[in-house]
N, C-alpha and C positions, 0 to 999 in steps of 0.2 A: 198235238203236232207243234213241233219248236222247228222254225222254217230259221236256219243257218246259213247264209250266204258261203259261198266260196270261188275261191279264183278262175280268171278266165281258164287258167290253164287247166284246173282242176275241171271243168265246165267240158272240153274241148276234147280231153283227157275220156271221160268217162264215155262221150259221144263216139268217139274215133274206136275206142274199145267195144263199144256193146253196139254198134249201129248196125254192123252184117248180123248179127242174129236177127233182127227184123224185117231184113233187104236182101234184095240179093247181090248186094255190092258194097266192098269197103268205102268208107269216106277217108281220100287221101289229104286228110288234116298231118300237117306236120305244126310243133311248136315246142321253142325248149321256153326255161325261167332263168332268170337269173334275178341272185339276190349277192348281199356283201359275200357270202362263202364262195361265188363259184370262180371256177380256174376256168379261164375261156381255152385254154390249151384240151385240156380236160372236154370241155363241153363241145367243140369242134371233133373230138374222136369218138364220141357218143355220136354226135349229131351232126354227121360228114355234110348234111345239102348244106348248113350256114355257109359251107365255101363256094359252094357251086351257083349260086343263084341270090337277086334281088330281095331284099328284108324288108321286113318292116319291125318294130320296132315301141314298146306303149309301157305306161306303169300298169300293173297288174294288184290295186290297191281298192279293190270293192267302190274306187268312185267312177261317175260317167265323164260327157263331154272332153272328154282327152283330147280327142279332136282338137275342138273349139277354145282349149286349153292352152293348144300349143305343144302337147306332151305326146307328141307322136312323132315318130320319125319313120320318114316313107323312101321306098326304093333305095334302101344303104346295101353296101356292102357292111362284109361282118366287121372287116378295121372303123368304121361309120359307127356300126352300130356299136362295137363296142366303146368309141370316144364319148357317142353319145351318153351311154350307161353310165359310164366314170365321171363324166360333167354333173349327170342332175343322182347320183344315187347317194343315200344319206341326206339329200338336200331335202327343205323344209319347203312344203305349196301350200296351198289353199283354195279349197274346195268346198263349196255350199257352206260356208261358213268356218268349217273344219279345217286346220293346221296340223301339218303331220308329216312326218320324215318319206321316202320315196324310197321303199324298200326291198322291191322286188317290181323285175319285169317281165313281160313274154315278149318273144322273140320268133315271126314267125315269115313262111315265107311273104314276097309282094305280090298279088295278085290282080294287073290290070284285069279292069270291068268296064260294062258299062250297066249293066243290069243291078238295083239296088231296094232287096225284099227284107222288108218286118214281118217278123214273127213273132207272140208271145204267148205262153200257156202260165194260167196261175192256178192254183189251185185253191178252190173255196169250199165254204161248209156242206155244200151242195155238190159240186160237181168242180167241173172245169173252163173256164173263159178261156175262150181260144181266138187272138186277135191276128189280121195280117193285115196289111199295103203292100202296094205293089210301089208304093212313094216312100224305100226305105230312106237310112245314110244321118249324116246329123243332123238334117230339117224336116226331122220326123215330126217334131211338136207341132211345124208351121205348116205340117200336111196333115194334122188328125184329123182334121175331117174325112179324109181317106180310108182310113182304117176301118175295117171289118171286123165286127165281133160277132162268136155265137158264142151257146155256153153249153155245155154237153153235162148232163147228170152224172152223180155216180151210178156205174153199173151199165150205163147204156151204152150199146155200140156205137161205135164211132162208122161208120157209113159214107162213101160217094153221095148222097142225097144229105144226109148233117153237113157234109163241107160244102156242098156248090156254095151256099151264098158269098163262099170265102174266095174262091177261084173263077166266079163267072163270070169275070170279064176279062180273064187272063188270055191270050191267043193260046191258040192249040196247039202249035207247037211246042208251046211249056206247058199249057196247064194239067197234064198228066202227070209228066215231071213234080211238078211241084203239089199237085196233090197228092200222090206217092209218097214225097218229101212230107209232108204234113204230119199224113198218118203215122208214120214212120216213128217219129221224132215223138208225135204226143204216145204212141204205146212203151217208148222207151222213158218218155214221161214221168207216167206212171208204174213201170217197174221198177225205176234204179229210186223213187220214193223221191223225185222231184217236187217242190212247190211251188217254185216259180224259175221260168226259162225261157227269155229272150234272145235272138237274132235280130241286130239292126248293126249293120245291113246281112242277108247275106245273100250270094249271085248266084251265076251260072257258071262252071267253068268245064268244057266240054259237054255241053247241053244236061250237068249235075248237079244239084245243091250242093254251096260249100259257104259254110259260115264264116263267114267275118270276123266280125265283132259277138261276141258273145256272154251271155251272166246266169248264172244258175243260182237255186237255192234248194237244198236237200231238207228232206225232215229226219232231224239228226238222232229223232226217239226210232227210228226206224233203222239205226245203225247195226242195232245186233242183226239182223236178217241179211244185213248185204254188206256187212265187212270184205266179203271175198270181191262182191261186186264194186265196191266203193275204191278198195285198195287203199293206200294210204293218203288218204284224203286230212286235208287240212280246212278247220274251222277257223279263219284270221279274225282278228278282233276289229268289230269295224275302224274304217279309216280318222286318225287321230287321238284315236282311243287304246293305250296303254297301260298292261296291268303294273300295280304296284306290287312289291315284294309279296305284300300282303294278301293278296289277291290272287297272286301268283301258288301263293303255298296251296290255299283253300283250293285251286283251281288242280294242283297237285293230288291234294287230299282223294277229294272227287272222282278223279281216272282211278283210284286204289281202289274206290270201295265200291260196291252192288248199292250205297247208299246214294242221293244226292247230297251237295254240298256246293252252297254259291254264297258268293257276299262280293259285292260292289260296293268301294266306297262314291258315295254321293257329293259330299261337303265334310270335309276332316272337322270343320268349325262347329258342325252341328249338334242341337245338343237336345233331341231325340233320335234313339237309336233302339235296331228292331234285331232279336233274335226268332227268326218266326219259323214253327212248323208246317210245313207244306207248301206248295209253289200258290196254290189257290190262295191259300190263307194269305200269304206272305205280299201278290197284288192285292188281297182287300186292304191290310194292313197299310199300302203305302200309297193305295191309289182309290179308285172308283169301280165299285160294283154295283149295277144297279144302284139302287138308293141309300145303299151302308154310308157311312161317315167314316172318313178317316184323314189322317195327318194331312195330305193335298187338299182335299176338301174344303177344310177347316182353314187355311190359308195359313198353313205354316209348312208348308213341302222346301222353301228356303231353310229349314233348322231338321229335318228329315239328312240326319248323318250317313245314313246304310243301307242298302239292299242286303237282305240275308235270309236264307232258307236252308232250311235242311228236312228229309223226307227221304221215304224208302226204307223207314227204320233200323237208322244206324246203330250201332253197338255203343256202350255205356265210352269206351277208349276212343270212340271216333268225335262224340261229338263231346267227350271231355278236350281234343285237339283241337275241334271248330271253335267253343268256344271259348278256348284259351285265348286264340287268336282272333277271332270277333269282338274280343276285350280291348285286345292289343294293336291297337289297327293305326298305330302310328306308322311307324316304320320301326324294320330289325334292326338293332345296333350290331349286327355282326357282320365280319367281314365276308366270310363264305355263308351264304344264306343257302344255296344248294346243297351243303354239307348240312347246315344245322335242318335242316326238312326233312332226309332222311334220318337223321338220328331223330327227329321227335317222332318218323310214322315208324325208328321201329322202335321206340321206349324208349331210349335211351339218357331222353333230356325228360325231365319231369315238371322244366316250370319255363317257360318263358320270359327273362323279367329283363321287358322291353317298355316305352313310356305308354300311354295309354293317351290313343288321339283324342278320345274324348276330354281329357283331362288338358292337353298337351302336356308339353314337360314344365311350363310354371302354372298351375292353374288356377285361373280369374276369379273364383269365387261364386259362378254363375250357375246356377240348377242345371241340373241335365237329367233326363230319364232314360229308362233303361226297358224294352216292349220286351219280354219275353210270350209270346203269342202262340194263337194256334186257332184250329178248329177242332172237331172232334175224333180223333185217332181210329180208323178203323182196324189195325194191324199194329202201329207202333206203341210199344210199352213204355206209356210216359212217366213211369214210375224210374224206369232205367235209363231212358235217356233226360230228364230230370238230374239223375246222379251225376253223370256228366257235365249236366251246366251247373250245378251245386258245388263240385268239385272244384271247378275253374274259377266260382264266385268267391271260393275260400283263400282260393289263393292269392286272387285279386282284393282283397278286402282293402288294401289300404290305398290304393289307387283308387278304387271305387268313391272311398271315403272323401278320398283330394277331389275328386271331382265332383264331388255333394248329388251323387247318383240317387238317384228314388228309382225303385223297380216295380215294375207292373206284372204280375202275371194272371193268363190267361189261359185253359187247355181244357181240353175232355178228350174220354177214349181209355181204354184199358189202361187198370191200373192208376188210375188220374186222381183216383181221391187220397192213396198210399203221396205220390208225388205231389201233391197239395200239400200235405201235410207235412211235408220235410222243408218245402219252401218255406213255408211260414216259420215251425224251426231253425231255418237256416237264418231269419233275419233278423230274431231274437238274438242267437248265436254271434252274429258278426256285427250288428249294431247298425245295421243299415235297413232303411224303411224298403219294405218290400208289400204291396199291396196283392194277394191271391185269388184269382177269383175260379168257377168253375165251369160250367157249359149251361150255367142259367144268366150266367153276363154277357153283353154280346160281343162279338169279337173286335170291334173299333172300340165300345166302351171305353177300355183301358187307353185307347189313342186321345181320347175325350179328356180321361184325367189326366194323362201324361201331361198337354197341353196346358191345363188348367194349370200344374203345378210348376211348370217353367213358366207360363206366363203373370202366374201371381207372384212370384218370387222376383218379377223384374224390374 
């Protein structure tokens, strides 16, 4: 399960679509977005109430406390809220530590209240925590004591008897309502492959649950099954976090192929850096499992240059492409980077020769290693996709070379002792140390030498 946050709109969107299949009544959520593209000309003939009735007004940037922020604008008209948007949009804040442009917003109607209810459903290894107060709004933190939790298994009904502890001291004029409202919400929960989904606050409006403020998170491995459901749904990059060109491509690459394909640069300066098979493999690699060892561990996750995985057994041309560009992780010298990505996914360009961030463009003199990693293949042919990063090593040679690269490798799984064997080959061939090992080394091992040989060179 990969729990992918998304926009309130996207949140509100998916609720207002799918809520009468489990009710017997629409939720009349209204809310448009705006971001730099939109024409408010355009989005008032879409979305005729903006002229008819009271706004509110928020960024819709995966952070909270907006409120408390100051970044909310309440009771506008649409001329309001549109000055508003044009004031702070493009504009740089700061949130939980986080710095980052104000890129898009929702825009919805105002809804006086007086009634203000939390809700939240997470999803866990087990089951579901399902929380509520009746002490919603922004001084939720300084009412937790209020808040009610149960936690309902997988597979078990969900029951008027499961929820009282949650609604029994609500008056009885709502507490049907809202326990209705409950159920509701958590079956569509777990259809639309929710993992986490909050209301704070949301009220009454005609004796109806209508949400407020709201934040969802989908499991986005869950996406082939409810494409239809999801609709065009958007995964944002958390707030303050923007892909580089480079990141950008691989993040290209990726939507192309039945493969996966990820790389994060971490620290351009650093100088260990991972090309690792499998997403498991690729957290023991960079982090902590159990009691494995690796690069964080050991107390060098400061000189941990990259996240990078690749998995789903890509074809020899895919991740000849990954790791041309896992090599190249500086930035593109070109000026259409959108043209040159299509012409490498479809042949066209056969080399990349862009500087090599590990290197930079003068480089220092300083060791750097290079994790080609893994676990043991239960499907992918590490013999073929080997060729791939062989290919891409060849052609990188002299860059490698500037950067006084040492490579480590590590794999098992069909076909692993053919592609041992070419690596080692291959390091005779280019003149660059390349250490091989098989499925009898453990897989940090090679993190252990990496280490050793940037840190004894210093």
């Amino acid at each position: 399960m990969a729990r992918k946050k998304i926009r309130e709109y996207d949140s509100k969107r998916l609720l207002k679509q799918h809520f009468k299949r489990f009710s017997a009544y629409d939720l009349p959520i209204k809310s448009a977005q705006v971001t730099e593209s939109t024409d408010f000309n355009e989005l008032v003939e879409k979305e005729p109430w903006l002229l008819s009735q009271k706004l509110v007004v928020k960024p819709d940037m995966l952070f909270g406390k907006r409120g408390k922020s100051g970044l909310v604008g309440l009771n506008l008209d649409f001329a309001q809220v549109t000055a508003f948007v044009k004031e702070r949009l493009g504009k740089e804040v700061e949130m939980s530590g986080c710095r980052g442009p104000v890129t898009t917003f929702i825009v919805e109607p105002f809804i006086p209240h007086n009634e203000e209810y939390y809700l939240n459903i997470v999803s866990e290894r087990l089951g579901c925590s399902i929380s509520f107060s009746e002490c919603g709004g922004i001084e939720i933190e300084e009412n937790w004591d209020k808040v009610k939790t149960i936690f309902i298994p997988t597979d078990s009904s969900f029951t008027s008897e499961t929820i009282a502890p949650l609604v029994a001291t609500l008056p009885l004029e709502v507490k049907g309502e809202i326990e209705q409202f409950i159920k509701v919400i958590f079956t569509l929960f777990q259809d639309l492959d929710f993992t986490f989904l909050e209301m704070n606050p949301f009220t009454l409006v005609n004796g109806k649950p209508y949400p407020l403020d709201m934040r969802g998170e989908l499991d986005d491995t869950a996406s082939f099954k409810n494409f239809k459901k999801w609709g065009n749904i958007e995964f944002p990059m958390p707030f303050g976090r923007v892909m580089s060109a480079t990141e950008s491509y691989i993040h290209g690459l990726d939507e192309k192929t039945s493969a996966s394909l990820k790389f994060t640069v971490l620290n351009p300066k650093g100088r260990i850096w991972t090309m690792v098979a499998g997403g498991g493999a690729s957290v023991i690699y960079a982090d902590t499992v159990g009691s494995l060892l690796s690069v964080g561990d050991l107390g060098f996750a400061s000189e941990l240059g990259n996240y990078a995985e690749y998995s789903g057994a890509p074809n020899e041309g895919e991740v000849l492409q990954y790791a041309r560009v896992v090599i190249d992780v500086y930035q593109l010298a070109y000026s259409s980077f959108s043209v040159l990505s299509e012409s490498v996914i479809n042949g066209s360009v056969n080399n990349l020769n862009v500087p090599l961030q590990c290197a930079t463009a003068e480089p220092d003199g300083r060791e750097r290693a290079l994790v080609i990693g893994g676990g043991i293949a239960n499907f992918t042919d590490v013999g073929a996709t080997f060729n791939g990063i062989i290919r891409a090593l060849k052609e990188k040679e002299s860059k490698l070379k500037a950067a006084n690269m040492h490579i480590y490798v590590r794999r098992g799984g069909p076909n692993y002792q053919k592609g041992l064997a070419k690596m080692r080959e291959l390091g005779e061939e280019i003149g660059i140390p390349i250490e091989v090992y098989g499925p009898e080394a453990t897989m940090t091992g090679i993190c252990q030498e990496a280490i050793q040989y940037i840190t004894a060179a210093a």
